[in-house]
C-alpha angles and dihedrals in degrees: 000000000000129000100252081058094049089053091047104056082045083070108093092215090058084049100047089050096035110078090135118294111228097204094243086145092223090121090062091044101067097024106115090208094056093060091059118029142042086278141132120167077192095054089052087043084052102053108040090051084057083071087210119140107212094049085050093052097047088055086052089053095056143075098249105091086055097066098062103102098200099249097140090220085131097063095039087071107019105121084218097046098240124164119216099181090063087048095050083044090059097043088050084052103060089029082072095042105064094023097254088135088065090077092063133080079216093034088057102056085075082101095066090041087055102037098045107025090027100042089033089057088048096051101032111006103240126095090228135028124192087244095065094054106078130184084234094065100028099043087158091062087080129211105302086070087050092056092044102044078050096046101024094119093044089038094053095050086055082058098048085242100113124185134252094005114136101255104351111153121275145014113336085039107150110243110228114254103252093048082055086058100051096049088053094047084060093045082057106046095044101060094251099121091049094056082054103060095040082059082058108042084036095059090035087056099044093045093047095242160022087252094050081047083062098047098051083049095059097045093058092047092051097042096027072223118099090191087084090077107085102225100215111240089232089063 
């Protein structure tokens, strides 16, 4: 039993989805994830229950953890009640605390879950706001989201929904200041703005730099593909 294992069955969330997994394979049958992507819940289940560090950080280290999306399909038919998404949330957690996620292209994209839902919810108080969805990025979206994302602030006000009022109805509401507070006091004890930080410092020690971070960040913004940036085989 290593010590990475021993952190990660001290995660509630490893120990609410791990009741011994029996290996029946149901859980990769019905995962969405798995049609479709490099991806087995029952390989993770596999290999956390190995105990064995260096397996565990390898799969740290992949893309695979990444491609879970979270829709709980797993526990709902797994015979031990395990719960493979937990799992996966625990594993993405200490994958982000010692920089493993920087060795992979999902992993990677940490950056953009951290700098637009983290810092949104910091600043707002909401993962997504209509602003960061443009038709640039999001082409499949048509053209009634491009008229909207053009029009939003005149066409809300159509609606008696304005914008950026405290406590107007309605999405883009502006969240009162002390219930700002208290959402950022539970960022912080929870571990959440630590996490945070470690996807910062992490991306800014595998590319180099904090200008190489920004660069990797514009390009995404420019390509909405962050494989544009050519990672150097020295990083």
């Amino acid at each position: 039993m290593g010590k990475l294992f021993n952190e990660l069955k001290e995660d509630i969330l490893y120990q609410h989805g791990m009741n011994a997994c029996l290996n029946c394979g149901v859980c990769t049958a019905v995962c969405p994830a798995a049609e479709f992507n490099d991806y087995s819940p029952r390989e993770v289940m596999n290999t956390v229950q190995s105990e064995d560090d260096e397996l565990i950080i390898e799969l740290l280290k992949s893309d695979k953890i990444w491609y879970c999306g979270q829709c709980f399909s797993c526990k709902t038919r797994c015979p031990r009640g395990n719960n493979t998404a937990n799992v996966i949330l625990a594993l993405r957690r200490l994958s982000i605390r010692y920089g493993y996620f920087t060795e992979s292209e999902k992993g990677r994209q940490q950056l953009f879950a951290k700098r637009v839902f983290g810092e949104n919810m910091l600043k707002r108080g909401y993962t997504l706001l209509a602003e960061n969805i443009t038709p640039a990025h999001f082409p499949e979206l048509g053209e009634n989201w491009e008229y909207y994302y053009e029009h939003r602030e005149e066409m809300r006000e159509w609606w008696d929904v304005p914008m950026d009022l405290e406590n107007s109805p309605g999405s883009h509401r502006v969240i009162p200041e002390k219930d700002m507070e208290e959402l950022r006091a539970i960022y912080q004890a929870t571990g959440a703005i630590e996490l945070m930080d470690s996807v910062e410092k992490s991306m800014e020690k595998k590319l180099g730099s904090k200008k190489e971070v920004e660069k990797y960040w514009q390009t995404w913004l420019e390509t909405g593909d962050s494989r544009n940036y050519e990672i150097k085989d020295n990083k």
